[in-house]
LOMIVO-13605 format. One record per residue (C-alpha): chain; x, y, z; residue number from 1; residue in three letters. Coordinates in Angstrom, 3 decimals. Example, Ala and Ser with C-alpha at 12.3 -4.5 7.8 and 13.67 -1.06 7.14 Angstrom:
<rs>
+--------+----------+----------+----------+-----+---------+
! cadena !       px !       py !       pz ! num ! residuo !
+--------+----------+----------+----------+-----+---------+
!      A !   12.300 !   -4.500 !    7.800 !   1 !     ALA !
!      A !   13.670 !   -1.060 !    7.140 !   2 !     SER !
+--------+----------+----------+----------+-----+---------+
</rs>
This chain:
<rs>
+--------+----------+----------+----------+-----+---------+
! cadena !       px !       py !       pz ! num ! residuo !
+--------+----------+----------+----------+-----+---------+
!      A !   85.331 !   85.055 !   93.692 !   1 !     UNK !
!      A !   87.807 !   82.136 !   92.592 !   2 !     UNK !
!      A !   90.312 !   84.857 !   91.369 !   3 !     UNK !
!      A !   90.208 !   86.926 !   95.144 !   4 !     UNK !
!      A !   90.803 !   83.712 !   96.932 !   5 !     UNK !
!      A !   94.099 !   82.343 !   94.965 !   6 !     UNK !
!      A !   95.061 !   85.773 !   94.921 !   7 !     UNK !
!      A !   94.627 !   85.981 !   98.764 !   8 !     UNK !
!      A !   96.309 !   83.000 !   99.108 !   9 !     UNK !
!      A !   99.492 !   83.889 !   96.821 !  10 !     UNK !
!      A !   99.762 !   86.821 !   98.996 !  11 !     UNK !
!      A !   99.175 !   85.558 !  101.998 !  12 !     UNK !
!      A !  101.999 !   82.855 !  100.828 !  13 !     UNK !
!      A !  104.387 !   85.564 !  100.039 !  14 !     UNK !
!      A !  104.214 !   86.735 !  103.779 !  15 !     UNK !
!      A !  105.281 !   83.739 !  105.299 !  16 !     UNK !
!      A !  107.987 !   83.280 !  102.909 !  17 !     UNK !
!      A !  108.887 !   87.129 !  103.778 !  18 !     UNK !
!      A !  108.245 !   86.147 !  107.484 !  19 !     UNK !
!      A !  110.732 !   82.944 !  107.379 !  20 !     UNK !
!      A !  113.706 !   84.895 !  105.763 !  21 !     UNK !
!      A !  113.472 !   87.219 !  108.342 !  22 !     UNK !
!      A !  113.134 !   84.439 !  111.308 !  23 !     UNK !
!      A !  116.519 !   82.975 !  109.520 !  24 !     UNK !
!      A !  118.410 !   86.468 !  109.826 !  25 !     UNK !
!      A !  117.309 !   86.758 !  113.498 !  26 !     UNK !
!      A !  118.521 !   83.120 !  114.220 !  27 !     UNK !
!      A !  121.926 !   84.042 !  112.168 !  28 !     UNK !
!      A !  122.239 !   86.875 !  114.237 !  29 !     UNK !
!      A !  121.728 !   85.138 !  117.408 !  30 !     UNK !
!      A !  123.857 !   82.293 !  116.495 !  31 !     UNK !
!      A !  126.765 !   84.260 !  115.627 !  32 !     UNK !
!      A !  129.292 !   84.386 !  118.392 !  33 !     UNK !
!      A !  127.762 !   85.899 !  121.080 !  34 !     UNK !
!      A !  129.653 !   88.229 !  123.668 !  35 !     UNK !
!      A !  129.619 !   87.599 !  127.489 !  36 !     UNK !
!      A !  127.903 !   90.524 !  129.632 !  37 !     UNK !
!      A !  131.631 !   90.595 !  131.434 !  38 !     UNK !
!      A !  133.004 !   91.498 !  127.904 !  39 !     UNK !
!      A !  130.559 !   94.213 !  127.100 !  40 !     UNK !
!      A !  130.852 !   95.279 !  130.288 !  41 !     UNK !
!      A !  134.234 !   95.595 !  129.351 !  42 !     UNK !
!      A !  133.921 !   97.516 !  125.947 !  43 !     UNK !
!      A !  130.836 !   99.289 !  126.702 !  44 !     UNK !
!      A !  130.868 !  101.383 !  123.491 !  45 !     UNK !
!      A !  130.088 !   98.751 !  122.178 !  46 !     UNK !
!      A !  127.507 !   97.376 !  124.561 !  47 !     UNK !
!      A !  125.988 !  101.001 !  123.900 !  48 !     UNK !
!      A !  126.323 !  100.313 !  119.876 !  49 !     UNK !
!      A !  124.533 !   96.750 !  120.521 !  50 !     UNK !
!      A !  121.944 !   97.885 !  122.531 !  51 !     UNK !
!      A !  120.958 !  100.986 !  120.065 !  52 !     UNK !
!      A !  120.908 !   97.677 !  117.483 !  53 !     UNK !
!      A !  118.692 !   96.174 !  118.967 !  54 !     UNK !
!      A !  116.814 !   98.556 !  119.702 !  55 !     UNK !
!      A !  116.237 !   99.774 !  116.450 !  56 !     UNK !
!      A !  115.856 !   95.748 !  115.335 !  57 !     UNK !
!      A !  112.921 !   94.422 !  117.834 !  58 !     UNK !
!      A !  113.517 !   90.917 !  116.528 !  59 !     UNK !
!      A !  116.607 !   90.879 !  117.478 !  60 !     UNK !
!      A !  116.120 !   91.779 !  120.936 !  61 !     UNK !
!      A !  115.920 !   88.218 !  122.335 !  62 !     UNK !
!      A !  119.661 !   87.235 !  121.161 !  63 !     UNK !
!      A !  122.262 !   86.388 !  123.545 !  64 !     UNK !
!      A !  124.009 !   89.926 !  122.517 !  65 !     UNK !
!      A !  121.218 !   92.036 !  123.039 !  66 !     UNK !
!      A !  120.472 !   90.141 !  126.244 !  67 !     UNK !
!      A !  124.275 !   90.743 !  127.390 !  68 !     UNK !
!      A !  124.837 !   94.328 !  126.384 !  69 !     UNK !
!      A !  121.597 !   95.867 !  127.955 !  70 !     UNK !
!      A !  122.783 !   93.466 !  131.477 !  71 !     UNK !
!      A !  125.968 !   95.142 !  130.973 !  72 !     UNK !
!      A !  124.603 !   98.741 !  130.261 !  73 !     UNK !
!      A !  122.603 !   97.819 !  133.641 !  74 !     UNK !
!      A !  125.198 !   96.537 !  135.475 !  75 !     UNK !
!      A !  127.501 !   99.702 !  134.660 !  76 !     UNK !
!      A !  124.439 !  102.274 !  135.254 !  77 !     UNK !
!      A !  123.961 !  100.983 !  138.700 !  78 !     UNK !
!      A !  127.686 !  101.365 !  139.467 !  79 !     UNK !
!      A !  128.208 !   97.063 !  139.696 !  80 !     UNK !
!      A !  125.712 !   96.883 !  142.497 !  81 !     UNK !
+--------+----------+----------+----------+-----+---------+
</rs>
């Protein structure tokens, strides 16, 4: 019974640790510099790139460029209106 619990606890440990590096590459991510919704709106290849990115990433889909490229991709989909 002793054994199940540290083991439990060592994994349960390991999870958050696993859970916190991947909080600091989201909040890397987000703090790198992030592009205005004019200038993907601008380069919207690439707003189309970011999007698919974060997409594919769901933490990642609260960052200022994920936020900015799928405005943009809006923006250009409904013709500026």
């Amino acid at each position: 019974m002793k054994k199940s619990v540290v083991t439990s606890m060592s994994i349960l440990a390991l999870a958050l640790a696993g859970l916190a590096m991947f909080n600091s590459s989201v909040a890397s991510e987000s703090s790198e510099d992030a592009k205005s919704v004019a200038w993907y709106v601008a380069n919207i290849q690439e707003a189309r790139q970011q999007n698919q990115a974060c997409y594919n990433t769901p933490g990642l889909q609260s960052t200022p460029n994920c936020v900015n490229a799928l405005h943009a991709l809006e923006i250009s989909f409904k013709g500026g209106n």
